[in-house]
N, CA, C and O atoms as a Maestro MAE file, in Angstrom:
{
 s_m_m2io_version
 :::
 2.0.0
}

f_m_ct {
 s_m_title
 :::
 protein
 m_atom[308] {
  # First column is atom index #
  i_m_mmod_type
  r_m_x_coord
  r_m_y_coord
  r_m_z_coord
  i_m_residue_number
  s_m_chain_name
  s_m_pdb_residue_name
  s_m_pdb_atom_name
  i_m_atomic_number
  :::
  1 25 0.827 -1.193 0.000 1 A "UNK " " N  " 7
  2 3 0.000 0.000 0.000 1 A "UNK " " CA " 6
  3 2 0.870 1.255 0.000 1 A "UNK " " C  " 6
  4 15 0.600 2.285 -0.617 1 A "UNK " " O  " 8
  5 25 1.968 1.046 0.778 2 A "UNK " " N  " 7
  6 3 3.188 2.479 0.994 2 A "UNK " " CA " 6
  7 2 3.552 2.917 -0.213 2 A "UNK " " C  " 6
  8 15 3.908 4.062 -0.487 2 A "UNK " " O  " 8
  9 25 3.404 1.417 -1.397 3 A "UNK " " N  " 7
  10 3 4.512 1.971 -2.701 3 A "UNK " " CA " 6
  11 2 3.540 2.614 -3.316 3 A "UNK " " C  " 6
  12 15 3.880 3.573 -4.008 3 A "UNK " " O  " 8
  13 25 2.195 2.291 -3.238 4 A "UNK " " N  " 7
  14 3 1.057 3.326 -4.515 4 A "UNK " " CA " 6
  15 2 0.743 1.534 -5.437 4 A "UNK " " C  " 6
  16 15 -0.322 1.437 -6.047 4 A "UNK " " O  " 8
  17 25 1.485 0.589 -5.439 5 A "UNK " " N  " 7
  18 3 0.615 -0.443 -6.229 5 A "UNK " " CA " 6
  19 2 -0.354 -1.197 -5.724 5 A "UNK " " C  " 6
  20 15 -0.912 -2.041 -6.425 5 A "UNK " " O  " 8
  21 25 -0.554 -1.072 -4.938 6 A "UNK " " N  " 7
  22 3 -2.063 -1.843 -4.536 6 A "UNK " " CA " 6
  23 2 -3.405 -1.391 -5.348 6 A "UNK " " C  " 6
  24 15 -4.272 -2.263 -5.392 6 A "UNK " " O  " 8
  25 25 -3.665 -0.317 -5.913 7 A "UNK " " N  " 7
  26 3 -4.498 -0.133 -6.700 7 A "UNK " " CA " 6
  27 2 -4.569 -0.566 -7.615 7 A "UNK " " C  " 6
  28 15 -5.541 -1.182 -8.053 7 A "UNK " " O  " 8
  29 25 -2.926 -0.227 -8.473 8 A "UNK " " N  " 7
  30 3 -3.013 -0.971 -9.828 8 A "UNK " " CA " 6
  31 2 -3.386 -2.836 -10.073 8 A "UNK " " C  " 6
  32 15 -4.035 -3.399 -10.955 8 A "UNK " " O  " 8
  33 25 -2.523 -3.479 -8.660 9 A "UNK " " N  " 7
  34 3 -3.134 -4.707 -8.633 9 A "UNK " " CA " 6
  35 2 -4.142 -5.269 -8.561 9 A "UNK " " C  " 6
  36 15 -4.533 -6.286 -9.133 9 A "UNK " " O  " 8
  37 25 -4.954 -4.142 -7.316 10 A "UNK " " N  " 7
  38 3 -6.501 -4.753 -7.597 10 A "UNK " " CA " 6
  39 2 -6.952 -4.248 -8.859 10 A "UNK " " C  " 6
  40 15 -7.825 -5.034 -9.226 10 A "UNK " " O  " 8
  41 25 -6.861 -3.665 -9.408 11 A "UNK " " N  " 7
  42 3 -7.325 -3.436 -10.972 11 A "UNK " " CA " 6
  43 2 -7.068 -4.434 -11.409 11 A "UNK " " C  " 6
  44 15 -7.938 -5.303 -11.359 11 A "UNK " " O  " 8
  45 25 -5.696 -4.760 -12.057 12 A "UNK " " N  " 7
  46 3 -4.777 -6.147 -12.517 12 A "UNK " " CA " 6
  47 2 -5.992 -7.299 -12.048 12 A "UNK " " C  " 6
  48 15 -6.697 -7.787 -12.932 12 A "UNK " " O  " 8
  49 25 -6.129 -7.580 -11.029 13 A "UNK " " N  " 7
  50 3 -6.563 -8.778 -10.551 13 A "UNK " " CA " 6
  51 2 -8.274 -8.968 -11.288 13 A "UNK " " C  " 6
  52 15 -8.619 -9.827 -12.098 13 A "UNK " " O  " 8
  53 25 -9.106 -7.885 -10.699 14 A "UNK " " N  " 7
  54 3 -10.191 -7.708 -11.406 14 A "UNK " " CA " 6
  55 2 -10.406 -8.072 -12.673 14 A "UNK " " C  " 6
  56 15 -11.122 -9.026 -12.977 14 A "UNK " " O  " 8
  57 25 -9.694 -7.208 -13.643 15 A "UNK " " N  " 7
  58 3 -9.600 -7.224 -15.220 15 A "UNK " " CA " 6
  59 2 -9.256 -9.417 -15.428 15 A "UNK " " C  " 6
  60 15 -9.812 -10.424 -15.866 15 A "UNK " " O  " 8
  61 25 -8.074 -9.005 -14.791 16 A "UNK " " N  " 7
  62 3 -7.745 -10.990 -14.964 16 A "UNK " " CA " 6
  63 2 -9.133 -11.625 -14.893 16 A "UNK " " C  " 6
  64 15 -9.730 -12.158 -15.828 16 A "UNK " " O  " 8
  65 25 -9.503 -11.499 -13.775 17 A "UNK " " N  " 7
  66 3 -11.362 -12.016 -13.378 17 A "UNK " " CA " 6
  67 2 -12.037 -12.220 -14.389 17 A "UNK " " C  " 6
  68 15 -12.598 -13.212 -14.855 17 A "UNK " " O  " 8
  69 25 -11.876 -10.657 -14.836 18 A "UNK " " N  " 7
  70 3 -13.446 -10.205 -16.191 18 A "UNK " " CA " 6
  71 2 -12.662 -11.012 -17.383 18 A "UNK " " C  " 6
  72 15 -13.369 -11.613 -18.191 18 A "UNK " " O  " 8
  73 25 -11.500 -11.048 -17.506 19 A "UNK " " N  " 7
  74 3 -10.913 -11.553 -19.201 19 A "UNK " " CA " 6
  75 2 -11.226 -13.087 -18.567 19 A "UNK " " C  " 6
  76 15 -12.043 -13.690 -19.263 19 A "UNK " " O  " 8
  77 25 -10.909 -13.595 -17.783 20 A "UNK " " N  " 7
  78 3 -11.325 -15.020 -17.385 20 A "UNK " " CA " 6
  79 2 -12.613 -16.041 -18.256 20 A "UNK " " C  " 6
  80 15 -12.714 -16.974 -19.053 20 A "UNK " " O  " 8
  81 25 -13.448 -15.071 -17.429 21 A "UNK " " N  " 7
  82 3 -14.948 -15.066 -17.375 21 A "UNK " " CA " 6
  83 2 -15.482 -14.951 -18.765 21 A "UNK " " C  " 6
  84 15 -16.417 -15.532 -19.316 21 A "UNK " " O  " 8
  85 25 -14.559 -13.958 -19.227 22 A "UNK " " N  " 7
  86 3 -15.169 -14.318 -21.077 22 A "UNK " " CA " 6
  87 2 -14.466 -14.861 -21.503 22 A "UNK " " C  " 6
  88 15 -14.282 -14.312 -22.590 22 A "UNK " " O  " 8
  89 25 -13.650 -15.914 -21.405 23 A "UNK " " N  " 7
  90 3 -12.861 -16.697 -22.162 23 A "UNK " " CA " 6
  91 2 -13.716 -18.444 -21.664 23 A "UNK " " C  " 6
  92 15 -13.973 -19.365 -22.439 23 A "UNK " " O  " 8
  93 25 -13.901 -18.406 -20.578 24 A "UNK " " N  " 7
  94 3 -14.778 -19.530 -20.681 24 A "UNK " " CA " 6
  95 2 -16.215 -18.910 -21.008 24 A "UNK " " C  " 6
  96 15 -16.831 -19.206 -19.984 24 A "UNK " " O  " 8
  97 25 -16.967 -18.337 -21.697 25 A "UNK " " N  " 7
  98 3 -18.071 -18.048 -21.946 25 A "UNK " " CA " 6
  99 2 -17.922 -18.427 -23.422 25 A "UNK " " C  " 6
  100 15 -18.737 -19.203 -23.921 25 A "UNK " " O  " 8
  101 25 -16.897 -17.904 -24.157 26 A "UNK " " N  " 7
  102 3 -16.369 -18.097 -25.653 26 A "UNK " " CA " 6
  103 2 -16.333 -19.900 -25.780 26 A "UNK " " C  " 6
  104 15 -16.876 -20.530 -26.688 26 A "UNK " " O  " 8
  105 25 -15.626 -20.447 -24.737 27 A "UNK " " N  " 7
  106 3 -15.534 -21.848 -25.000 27 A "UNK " " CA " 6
  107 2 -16.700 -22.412 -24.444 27 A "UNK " " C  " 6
  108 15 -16.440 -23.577 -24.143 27 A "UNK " " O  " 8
  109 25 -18.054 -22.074 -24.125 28 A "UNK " " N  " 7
  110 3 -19.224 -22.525 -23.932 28 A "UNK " " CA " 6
  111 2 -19.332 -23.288 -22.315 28 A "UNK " " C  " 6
  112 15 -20.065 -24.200 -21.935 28 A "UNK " " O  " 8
  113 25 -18.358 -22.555 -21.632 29 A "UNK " " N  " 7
  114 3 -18.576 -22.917 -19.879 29 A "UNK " " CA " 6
  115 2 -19.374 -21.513 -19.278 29 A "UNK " " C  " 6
  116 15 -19.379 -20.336 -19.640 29 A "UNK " " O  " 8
  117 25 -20.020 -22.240 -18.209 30 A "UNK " " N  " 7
  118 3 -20.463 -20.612 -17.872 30 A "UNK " " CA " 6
  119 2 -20.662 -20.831 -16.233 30 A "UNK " " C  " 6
  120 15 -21.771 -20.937 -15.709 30 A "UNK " " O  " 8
  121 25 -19.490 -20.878 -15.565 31 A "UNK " " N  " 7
  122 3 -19.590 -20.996 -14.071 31 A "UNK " " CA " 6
  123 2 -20.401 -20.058 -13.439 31 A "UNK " " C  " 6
  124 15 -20.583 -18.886 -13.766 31 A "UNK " " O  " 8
  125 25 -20.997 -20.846 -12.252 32 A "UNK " " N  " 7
  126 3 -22.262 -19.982 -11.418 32 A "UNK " " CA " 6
  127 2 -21.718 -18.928 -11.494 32 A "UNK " " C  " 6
  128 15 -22.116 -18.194 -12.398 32 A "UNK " " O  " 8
  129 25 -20.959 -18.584 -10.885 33 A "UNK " " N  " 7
  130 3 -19.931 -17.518 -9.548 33 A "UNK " " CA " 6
  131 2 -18.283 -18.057 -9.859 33 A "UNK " " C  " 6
  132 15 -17.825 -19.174 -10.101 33 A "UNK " " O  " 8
  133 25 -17.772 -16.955 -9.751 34 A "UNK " " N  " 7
  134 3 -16.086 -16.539 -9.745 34 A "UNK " " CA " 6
  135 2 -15.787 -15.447 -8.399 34 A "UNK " " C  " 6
  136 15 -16.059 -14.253 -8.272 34 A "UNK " " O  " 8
  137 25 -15.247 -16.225 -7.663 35 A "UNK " " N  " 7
  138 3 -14.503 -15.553 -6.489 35 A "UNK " " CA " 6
  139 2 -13.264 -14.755 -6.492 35 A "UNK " " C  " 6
  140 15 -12.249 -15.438 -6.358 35 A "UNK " " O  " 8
  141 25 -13.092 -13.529 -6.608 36 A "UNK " " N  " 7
  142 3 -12.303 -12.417 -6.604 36 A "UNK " " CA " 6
  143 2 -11.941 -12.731 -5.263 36 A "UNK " " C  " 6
  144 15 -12.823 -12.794 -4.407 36 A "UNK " " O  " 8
  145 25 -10.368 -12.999 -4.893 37 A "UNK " " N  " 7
  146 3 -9.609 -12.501 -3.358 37 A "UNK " " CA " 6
  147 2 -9.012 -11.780 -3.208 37 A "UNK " " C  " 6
  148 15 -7.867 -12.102 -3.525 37 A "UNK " " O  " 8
  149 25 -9.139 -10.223 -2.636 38 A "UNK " " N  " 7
  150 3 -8.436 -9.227 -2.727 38 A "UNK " " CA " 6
  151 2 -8.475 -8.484 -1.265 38 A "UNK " " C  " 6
  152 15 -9.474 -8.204 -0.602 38 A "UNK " " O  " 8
  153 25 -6.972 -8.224 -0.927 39 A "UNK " " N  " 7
  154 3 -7.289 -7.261 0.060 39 A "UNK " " CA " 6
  155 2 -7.197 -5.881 -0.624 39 A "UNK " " C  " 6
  156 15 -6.260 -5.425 -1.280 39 A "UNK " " O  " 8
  157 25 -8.219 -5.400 -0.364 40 A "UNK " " N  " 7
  158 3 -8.784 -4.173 -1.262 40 A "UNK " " CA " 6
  159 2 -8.334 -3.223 0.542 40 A "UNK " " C  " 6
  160 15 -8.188 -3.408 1.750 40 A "UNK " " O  " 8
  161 25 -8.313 -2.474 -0.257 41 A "UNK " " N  " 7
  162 3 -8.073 -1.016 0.863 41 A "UNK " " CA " 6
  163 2 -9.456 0.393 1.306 41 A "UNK " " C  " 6
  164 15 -10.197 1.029 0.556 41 A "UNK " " O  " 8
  165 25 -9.373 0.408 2.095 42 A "UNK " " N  " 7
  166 3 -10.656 1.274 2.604 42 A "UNK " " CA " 6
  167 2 -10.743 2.530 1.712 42 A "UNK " " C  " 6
  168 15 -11.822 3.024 1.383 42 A "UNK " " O  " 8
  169 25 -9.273 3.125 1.258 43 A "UNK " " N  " 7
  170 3 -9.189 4.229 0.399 43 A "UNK " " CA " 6
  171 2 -9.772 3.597 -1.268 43 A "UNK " " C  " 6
  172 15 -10.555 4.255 -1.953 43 A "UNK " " O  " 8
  173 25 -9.266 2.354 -1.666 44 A "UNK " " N  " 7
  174 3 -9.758 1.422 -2.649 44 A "UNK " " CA " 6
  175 2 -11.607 1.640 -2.917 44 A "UNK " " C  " 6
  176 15 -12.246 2.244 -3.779 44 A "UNK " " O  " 8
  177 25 -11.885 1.067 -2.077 45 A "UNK " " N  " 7
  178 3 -13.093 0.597 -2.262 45 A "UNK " " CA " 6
  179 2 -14.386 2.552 -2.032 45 A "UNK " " C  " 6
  180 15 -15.437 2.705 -2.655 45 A "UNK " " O  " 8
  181 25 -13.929 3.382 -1.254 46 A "UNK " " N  " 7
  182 3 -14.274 4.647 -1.419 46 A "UNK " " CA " 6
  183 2 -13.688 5.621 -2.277 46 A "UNK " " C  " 6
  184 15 -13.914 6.826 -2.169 46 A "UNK " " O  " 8
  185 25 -12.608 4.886 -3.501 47 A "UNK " " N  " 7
  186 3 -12.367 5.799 -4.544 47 A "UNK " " CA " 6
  187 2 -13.443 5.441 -5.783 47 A "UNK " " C  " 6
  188 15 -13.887 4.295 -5.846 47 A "UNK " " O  " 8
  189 25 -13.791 6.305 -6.622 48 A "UNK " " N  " 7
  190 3 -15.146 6.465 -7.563 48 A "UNK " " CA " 6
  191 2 -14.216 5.542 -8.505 48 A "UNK " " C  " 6
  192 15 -14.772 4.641 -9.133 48 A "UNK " " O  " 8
  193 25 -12.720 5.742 -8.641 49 A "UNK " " N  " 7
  194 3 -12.221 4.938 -10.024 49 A "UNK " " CA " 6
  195 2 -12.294 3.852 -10.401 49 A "UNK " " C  " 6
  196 15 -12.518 3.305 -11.481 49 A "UNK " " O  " 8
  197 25 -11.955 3.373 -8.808 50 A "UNK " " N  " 7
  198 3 -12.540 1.877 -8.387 50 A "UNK " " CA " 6
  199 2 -13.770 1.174 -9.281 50 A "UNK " " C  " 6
  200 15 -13.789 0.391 -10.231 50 A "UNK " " O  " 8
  201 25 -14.857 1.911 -8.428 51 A "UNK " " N  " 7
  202 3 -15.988 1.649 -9.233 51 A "UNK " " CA " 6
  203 2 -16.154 1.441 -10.280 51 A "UNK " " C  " 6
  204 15 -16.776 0.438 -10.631 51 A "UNK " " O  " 8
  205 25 -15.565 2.476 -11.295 52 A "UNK " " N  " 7
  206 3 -15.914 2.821 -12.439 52 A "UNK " " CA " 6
  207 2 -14.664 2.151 -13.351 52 A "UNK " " C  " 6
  208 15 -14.469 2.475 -14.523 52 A "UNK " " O  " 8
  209 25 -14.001 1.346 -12.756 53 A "UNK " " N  " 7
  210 3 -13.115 0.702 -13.324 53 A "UNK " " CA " 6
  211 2 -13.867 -1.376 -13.440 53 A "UNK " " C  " 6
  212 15 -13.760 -2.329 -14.211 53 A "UNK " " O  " 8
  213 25 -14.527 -1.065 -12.193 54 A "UNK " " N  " 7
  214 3 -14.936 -2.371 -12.264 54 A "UNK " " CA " 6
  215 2 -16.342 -2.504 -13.322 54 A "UNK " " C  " 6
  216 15 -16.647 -3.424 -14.081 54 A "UNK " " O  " 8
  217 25 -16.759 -1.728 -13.153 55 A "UNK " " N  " 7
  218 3 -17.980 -1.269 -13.616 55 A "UNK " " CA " 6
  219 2 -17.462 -1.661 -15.536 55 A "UNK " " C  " 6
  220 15 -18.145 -2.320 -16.319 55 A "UNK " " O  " 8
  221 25 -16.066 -0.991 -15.845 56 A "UNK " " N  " 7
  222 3 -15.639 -1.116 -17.194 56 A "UNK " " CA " 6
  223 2 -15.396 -2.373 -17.780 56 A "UNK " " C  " 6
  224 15 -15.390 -2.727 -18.958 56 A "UNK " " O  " 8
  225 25 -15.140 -3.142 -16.438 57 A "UNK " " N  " 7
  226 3 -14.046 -4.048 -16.889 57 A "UNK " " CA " 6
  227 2 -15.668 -5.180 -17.659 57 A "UNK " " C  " 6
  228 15 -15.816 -5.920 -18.631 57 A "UNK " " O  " 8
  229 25 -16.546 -4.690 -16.516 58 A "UNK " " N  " 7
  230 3 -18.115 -6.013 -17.005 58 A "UNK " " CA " 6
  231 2 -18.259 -5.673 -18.261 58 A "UNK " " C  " 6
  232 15 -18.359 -6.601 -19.063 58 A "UNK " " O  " 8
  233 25 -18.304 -4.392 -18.727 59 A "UNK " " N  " 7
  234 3 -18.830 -3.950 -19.945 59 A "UNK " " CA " 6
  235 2 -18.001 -4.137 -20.811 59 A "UNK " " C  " 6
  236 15 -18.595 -4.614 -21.778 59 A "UNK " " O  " 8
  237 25 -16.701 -4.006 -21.064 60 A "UNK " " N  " 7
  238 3 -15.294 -4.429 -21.780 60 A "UNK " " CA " 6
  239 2 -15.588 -5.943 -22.190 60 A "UNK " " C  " 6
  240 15 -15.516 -6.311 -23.363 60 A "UNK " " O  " 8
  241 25 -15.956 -6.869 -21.043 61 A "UNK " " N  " 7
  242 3 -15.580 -8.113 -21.402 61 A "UNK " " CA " 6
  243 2 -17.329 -8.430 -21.246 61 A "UNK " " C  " 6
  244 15 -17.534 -9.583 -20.865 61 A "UNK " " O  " 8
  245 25 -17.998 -7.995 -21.366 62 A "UNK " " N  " 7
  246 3 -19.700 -8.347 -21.904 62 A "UNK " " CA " 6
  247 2 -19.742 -9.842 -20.460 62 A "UNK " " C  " 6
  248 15 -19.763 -11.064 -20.604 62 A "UNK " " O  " 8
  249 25 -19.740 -9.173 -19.476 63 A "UNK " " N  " 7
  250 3 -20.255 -10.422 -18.398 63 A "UNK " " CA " 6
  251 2 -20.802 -9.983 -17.605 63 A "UNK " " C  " 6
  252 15 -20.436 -8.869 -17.229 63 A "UNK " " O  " 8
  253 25 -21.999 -10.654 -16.923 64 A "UNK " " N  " 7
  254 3 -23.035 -10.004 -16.306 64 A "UNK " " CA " 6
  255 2 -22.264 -10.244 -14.791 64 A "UNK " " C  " 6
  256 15 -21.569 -11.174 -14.381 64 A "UNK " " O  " 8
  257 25 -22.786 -8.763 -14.059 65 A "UNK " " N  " 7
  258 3 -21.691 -8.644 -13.191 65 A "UNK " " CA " 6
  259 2 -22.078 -9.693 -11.767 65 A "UNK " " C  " 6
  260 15 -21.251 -10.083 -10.942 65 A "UNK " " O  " 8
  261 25 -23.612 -10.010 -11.769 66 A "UNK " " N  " 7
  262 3 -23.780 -11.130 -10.821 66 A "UNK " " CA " 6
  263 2 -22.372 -12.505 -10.699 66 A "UNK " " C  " 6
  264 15 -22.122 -13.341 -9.830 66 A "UNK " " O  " 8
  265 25 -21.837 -12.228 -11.797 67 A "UNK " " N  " 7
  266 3 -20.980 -13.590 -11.929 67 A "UNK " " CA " 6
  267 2 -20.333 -13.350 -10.819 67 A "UNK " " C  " 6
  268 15 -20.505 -14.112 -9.868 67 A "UNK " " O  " 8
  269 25 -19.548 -12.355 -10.723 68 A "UNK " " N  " 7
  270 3 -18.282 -11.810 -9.886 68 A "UNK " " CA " 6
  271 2 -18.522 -11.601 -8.376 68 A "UNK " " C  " 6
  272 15 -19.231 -10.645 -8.061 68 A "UNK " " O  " 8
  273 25 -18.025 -12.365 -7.434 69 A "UNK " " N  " 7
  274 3 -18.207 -12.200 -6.393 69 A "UNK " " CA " 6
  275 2 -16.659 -11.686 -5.644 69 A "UNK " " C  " 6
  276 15 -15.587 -12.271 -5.796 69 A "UNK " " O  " 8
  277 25 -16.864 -10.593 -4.917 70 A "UNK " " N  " 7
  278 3 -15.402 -10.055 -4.740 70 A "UNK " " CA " 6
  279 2 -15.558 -10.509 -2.926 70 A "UNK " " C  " 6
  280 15 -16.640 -10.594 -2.345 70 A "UNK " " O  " 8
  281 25 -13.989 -10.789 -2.191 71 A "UNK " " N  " 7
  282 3 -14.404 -11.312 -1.181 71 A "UNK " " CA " 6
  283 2 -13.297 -10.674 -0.577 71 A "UNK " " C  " 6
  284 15 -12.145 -11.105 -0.625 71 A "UNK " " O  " 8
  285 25 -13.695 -9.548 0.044 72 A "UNK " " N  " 7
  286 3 -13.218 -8.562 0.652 72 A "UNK " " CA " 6
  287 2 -12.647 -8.847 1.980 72 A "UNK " " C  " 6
  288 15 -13.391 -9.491 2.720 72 A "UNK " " O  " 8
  289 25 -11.157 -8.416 2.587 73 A "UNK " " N  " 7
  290 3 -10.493 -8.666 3.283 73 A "UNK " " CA " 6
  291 2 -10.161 -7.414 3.930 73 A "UNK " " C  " 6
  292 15 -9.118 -7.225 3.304 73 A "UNK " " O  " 8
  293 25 -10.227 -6.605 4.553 74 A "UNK " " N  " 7
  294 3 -10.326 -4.964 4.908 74 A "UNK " " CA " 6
  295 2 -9.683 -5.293 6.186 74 A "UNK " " C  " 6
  296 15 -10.232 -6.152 6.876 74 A "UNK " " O  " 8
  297 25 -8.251 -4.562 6.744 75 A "UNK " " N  " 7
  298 3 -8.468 -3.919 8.381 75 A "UNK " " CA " 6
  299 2 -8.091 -2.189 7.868 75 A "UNK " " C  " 6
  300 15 -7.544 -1.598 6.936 75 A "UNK " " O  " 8
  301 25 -8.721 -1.925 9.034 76 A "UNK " " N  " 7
  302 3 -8.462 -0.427 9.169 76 A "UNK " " CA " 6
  303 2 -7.738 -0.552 10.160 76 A "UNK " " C  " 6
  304 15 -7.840 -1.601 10.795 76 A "UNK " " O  " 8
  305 25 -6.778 0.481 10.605 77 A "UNK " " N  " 7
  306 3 -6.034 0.927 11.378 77 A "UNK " " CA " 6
  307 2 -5.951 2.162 12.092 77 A "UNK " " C  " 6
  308 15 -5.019 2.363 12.871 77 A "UNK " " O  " 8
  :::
 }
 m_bond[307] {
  # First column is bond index #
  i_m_from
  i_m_to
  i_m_order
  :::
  1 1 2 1
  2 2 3 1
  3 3 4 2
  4 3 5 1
  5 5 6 1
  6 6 7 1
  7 7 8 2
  8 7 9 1
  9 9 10 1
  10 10 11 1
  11 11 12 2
  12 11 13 1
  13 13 14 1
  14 14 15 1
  15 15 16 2
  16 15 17 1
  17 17 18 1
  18 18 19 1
  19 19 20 2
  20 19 21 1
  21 21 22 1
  22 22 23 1
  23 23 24 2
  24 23 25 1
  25 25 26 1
  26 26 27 1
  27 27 28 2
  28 27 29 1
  29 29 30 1
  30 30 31 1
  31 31 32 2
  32 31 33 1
  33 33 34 1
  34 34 35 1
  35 35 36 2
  36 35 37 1
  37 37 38 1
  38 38 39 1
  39 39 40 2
  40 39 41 1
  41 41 42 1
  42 42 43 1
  43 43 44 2
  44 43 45 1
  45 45 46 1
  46 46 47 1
  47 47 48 2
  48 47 49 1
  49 49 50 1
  50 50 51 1
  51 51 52 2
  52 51 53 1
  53 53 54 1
  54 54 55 1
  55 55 56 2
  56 55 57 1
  57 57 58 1
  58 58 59 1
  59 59 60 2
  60 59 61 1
  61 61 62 1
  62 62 63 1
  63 63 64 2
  64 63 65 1
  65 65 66 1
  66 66 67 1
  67 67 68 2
  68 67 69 1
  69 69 70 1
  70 70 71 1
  71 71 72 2
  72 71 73 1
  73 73 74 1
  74 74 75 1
  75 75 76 2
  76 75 77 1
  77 77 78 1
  78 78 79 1
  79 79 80 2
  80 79 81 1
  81 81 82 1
  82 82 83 1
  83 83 84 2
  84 83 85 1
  85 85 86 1
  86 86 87 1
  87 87 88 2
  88 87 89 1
  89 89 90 1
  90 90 91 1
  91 91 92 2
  92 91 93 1
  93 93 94 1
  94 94 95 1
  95 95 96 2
  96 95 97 1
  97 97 98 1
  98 98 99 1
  99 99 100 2
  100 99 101 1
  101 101 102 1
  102 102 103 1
  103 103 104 2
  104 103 105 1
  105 105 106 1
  106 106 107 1
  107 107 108 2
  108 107 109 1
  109 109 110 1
  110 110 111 1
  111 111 112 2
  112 111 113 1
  113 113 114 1
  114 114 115 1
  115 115 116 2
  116 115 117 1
  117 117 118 1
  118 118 119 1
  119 119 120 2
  120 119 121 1
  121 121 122 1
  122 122 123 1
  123 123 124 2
  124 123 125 1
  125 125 126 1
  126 126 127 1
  127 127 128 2
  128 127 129 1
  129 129 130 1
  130 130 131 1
  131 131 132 2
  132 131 133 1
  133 133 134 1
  134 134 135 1
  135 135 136 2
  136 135 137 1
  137 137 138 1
  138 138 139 1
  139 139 140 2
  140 139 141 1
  141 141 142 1
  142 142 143 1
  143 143 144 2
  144 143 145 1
  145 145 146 1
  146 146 147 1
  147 147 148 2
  148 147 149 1
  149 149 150 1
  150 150 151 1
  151 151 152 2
  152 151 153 1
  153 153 154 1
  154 154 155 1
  155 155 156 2
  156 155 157 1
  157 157 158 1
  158 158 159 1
  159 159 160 2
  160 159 161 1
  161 161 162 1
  162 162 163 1
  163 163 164 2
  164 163 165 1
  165 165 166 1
  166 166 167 1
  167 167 168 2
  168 167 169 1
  169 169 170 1
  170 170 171 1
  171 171 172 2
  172 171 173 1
  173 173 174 1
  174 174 175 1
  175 175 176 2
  176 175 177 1
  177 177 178 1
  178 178 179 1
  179 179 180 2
  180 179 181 1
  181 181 182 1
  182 182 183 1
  183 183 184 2
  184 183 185 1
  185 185 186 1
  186 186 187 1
  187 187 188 2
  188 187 189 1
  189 189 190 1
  190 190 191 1
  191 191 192 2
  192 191 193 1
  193 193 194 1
  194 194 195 1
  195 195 196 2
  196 195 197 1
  197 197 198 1
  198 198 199 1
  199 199 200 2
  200 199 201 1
  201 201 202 1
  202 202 203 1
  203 203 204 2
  204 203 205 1
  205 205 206 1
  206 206 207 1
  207 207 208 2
  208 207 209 1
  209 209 210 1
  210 210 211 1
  211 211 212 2
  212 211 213 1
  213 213 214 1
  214 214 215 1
  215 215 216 2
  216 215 217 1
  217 217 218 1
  218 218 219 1
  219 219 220 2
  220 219 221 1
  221 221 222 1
  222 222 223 1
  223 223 224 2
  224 223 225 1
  225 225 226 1
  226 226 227 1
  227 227 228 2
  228 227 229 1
  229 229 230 1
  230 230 231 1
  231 231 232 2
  232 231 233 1
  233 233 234 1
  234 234 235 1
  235 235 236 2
  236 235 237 1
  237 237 238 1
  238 238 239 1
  239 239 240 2
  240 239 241 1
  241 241 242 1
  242 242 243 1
  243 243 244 2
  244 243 245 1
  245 245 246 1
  246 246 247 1
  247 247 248 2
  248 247 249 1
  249 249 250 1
  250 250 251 1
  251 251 252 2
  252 251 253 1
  253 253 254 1
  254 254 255 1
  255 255 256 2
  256 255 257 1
  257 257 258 1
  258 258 259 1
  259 259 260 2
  260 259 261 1
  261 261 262 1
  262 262 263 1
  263 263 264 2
  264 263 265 1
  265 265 266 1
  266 266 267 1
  267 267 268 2
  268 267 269 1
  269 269 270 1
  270 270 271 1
  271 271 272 2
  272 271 273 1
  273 273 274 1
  274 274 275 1
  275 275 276 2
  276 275 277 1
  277 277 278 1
  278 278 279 1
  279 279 280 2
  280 279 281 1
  281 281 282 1
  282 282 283 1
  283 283 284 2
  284 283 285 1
  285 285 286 1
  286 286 287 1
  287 287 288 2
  288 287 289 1
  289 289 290 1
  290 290 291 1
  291 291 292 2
  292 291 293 1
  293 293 294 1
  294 294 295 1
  295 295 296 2
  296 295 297 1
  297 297 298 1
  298 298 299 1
  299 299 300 2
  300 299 301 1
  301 301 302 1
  302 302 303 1
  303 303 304 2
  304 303 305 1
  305 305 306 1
  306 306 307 1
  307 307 308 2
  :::
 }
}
């Protein structure tokens, strides 16, 4: 979190998710649910980019966002 990449990774990680998810959709699998593990950060999850990055990534890769289950790991300090 000190260096500034924790954002870009949870992005990284997400996007991996969403390109996942349409790559078995293309080969005719279509799992219930996909579990995202991320320790996401309190500044993370209350930045709008966040959002609107995840928000891109469904629409980028055409997957309905019920698929994605993100499983949030948070301490505050």
């Amino acid at each position: 979190e000190e260096s500034g990449l924790i954002r870009p990774i949870g992005e990284w990680i997400l996007r991996q998710a969403c390109q996942q998810a349409a790559k078995w959709r293309t080969k005719g699998l279509s799992p219930e649910r996909i579990s995202v593990n991320c320790n996401f950060t309190a500044s993370q999850l209350n930045c709008e980019r966040f959002i609107e990055g995840f928000l891109n990534f469904i629409d980028v890769y055409e997957i309905v966002a019920d698929l994605l289950e993100l499983e949030i790991t948070l301490s505050i300090n």
